[in-house]
N, CA and C atoms as an extended XYZ file, in Angstrom:
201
Properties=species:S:1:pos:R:3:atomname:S:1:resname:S:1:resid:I:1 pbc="F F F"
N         0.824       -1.200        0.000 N   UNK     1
C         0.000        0.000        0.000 CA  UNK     1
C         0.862        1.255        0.000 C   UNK     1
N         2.079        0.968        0.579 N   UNK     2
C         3.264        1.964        0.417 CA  UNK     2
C         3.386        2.657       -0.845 C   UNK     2
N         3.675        1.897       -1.363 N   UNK     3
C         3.942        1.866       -2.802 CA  UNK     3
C         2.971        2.622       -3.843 C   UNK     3
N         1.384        1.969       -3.626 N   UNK     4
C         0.581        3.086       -4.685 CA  UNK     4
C         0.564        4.314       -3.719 C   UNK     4
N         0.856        4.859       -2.463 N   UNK     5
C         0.919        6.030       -1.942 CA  UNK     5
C         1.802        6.854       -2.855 C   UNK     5
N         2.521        6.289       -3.416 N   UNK     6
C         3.991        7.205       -4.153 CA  UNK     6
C         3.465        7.162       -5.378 C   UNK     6
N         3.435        6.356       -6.058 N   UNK     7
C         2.573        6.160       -7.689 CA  UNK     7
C         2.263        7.705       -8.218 C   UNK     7
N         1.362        8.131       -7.712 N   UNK     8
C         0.778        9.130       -8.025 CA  UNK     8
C         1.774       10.914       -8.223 C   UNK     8
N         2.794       10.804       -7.577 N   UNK     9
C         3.730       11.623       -7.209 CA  UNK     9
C         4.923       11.491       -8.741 C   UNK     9
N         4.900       10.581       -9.125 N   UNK    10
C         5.457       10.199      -10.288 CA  UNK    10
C         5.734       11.002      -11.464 C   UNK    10
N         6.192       11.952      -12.054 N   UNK    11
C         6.442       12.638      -13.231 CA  UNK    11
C         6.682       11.598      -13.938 C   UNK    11
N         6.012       11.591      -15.508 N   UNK    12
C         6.523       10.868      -16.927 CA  UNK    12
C         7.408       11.745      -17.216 C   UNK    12
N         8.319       11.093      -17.725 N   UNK    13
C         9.890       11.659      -18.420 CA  UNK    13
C        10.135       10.702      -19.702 C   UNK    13
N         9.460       11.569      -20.523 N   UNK    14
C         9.022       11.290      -22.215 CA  UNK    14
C        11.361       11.758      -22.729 C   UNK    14
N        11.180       10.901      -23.261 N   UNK    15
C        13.059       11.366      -23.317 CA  UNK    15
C        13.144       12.218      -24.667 C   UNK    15
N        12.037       12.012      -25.991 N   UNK    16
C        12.011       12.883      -27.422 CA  UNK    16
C        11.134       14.216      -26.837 C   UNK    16
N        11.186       14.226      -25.151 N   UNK    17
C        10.276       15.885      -25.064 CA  UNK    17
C         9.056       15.785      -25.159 C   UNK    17
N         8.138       14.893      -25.846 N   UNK    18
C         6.932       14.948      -26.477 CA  UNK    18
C         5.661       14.490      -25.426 C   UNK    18
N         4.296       15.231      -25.205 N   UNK    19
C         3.538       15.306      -24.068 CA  UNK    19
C         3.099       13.811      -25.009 C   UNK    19
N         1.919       13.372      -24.012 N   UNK    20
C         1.592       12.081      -24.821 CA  UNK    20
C         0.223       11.980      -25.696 C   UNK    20
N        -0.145       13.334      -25.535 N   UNK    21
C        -1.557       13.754      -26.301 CA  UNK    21
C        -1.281       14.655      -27.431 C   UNK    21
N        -0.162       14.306      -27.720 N   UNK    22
C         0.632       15.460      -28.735 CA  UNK    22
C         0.446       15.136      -30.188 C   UNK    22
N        -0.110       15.469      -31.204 N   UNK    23
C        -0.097       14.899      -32.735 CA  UNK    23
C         1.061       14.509      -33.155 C   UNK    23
N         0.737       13.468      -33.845 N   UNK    24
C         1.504       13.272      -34.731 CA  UNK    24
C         2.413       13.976      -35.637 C   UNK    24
N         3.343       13.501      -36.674 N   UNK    25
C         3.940       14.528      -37.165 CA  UNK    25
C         3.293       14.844      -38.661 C   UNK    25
N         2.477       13.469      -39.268 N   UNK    26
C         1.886       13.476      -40.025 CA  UNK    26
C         0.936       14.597      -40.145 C   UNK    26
N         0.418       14.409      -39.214 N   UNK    27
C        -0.697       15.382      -39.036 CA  UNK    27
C        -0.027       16.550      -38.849 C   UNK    27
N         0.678       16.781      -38.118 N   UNK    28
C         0.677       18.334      -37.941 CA  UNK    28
C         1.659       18.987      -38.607 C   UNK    28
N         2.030       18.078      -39.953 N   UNK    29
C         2.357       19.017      -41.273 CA  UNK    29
C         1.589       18.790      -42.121 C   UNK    29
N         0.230       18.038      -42.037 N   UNK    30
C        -0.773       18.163      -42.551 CA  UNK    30
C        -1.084       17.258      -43.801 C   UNK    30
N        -0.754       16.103      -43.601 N   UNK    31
C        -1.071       14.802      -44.282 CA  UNK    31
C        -1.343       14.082      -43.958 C   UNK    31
N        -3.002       13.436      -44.716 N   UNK    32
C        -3.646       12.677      -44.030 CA  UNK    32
C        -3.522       10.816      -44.810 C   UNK    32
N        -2.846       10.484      -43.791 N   UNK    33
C        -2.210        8.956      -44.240 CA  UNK    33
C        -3.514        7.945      -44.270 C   UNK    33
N        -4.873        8.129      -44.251 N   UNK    34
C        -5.713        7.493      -44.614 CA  UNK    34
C        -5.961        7.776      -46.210 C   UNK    34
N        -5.092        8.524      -47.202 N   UNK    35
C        -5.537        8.640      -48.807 CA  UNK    35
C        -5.298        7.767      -48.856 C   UNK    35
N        -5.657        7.270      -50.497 N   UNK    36
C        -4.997        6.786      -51.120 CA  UNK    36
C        -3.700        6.566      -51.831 C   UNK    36
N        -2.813        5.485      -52.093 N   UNK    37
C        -1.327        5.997      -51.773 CA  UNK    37
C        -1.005        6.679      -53.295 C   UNK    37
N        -1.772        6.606      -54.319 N   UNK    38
C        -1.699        7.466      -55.178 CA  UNK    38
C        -1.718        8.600      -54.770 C   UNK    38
N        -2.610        9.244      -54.149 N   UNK    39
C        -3.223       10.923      -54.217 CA  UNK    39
C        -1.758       10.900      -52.635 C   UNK    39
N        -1.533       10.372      -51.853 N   UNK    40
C        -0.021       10.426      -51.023 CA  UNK    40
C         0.893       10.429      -51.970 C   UNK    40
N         1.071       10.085      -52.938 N   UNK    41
C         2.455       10.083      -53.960 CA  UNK    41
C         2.290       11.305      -54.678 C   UNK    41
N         1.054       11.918      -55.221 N   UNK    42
C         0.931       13.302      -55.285 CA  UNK    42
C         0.861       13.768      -54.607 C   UNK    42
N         0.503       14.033      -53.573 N   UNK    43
C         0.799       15.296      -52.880 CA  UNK    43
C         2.190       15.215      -52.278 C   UNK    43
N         3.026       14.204      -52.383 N   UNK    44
C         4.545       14.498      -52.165 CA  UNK    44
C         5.069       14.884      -52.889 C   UNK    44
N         4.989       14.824      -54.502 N   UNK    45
C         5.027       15.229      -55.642 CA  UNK    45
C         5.338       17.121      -55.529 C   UNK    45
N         3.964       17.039      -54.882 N   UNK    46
C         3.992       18.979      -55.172 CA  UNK    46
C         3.765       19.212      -54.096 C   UNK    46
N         4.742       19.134      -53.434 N   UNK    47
C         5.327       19.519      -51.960 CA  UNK    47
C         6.651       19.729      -51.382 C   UNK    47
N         7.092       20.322      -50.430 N   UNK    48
C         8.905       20.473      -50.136 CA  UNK    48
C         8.692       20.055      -48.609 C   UNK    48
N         9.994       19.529      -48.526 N   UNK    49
C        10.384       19.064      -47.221 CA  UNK    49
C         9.790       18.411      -46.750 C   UNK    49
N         9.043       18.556      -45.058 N   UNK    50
C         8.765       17.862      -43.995 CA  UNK    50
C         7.321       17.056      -44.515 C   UNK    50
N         6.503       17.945      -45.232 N   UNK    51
C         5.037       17.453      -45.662 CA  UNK    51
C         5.548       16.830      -46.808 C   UNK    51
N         6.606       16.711      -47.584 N   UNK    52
C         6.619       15.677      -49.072 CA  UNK    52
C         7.246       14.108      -48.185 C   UNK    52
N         8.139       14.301      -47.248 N   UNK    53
C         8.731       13.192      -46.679 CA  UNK    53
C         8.254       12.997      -45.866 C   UNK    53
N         6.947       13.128      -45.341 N   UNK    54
C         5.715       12.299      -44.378 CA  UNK    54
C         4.898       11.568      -45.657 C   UNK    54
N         4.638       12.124      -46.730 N   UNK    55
C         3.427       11.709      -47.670 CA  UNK    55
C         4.568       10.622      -47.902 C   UNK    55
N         5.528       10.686      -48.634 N   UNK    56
C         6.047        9.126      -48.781 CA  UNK    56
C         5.937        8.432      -48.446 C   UNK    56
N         6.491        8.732      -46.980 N   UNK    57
C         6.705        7.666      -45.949 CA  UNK    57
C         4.752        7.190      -45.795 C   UNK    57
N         4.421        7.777      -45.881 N   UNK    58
C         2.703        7.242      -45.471 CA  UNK    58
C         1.938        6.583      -46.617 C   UNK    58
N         2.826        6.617      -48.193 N   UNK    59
C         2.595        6.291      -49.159 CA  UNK    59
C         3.156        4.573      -49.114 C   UNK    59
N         4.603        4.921      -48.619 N   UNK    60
C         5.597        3.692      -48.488 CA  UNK    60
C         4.895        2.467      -47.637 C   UNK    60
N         4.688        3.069      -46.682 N   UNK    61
C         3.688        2.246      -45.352 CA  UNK    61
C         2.564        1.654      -46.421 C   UNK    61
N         1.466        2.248      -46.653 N   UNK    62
C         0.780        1.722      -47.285 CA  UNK    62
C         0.766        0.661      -48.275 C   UNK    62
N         1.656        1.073      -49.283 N   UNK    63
C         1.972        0.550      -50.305 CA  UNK    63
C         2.757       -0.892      -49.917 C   UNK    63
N         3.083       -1.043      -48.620 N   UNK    64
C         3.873       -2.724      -48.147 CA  UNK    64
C         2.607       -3.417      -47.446 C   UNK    64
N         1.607       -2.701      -47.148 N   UNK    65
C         0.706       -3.202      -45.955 CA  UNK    65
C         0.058       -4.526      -46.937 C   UNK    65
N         0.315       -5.614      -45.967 N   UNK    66
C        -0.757       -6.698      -46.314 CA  UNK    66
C        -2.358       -6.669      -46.287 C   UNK    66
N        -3.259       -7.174      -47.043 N   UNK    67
C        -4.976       -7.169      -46.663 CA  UNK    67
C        -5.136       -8.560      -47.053 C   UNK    67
C-alpha cells in the first residue's frame, strides 16, 4: 500500500520531449495517411520538405501493408 501512496507523485519523463496527447507529425504538417497511396504520392510530388517526406513515408507504409 506503500507503494501506490507514491505512484501518483510520479512525473513521466518522455526522453524525445513529447507530451503524450501530442499529434503526430503526419498530421501536424498536414497529411492525411488514410488517402490513397496514389493521391499520397501526389501530394509528395507537389510539396517540399517535412510534408513531401511524411506523404512518402505514409505512401511507403501503405503501399507494403498486407490485406
Amino acid at each position: 500500500t506503500r507503494l501506490l501512496k507514491l505512484l501518483p507523485s510520479i512525473n513521466e519523463n518522455f526522453a524525445d520531449g513529447k507530451k503524450p496527447g501530442r499529434k503526430g507529425l503526419a498530421k501536424r504538417v498536414g497529411v492525411n495517411c488514410k488517402q490513397s497511396v496514389s493521391k499520397l504520392r501526389k501530394i509528395a510530388k507537389n510539396s517540399s520538405g517535412e510534408k513531401q517526406r511524411m506523404a512518402h513515408w505514409c505512401a511507403n507504409m501503405k503501399a507494403g501493408k498486407k490485406e
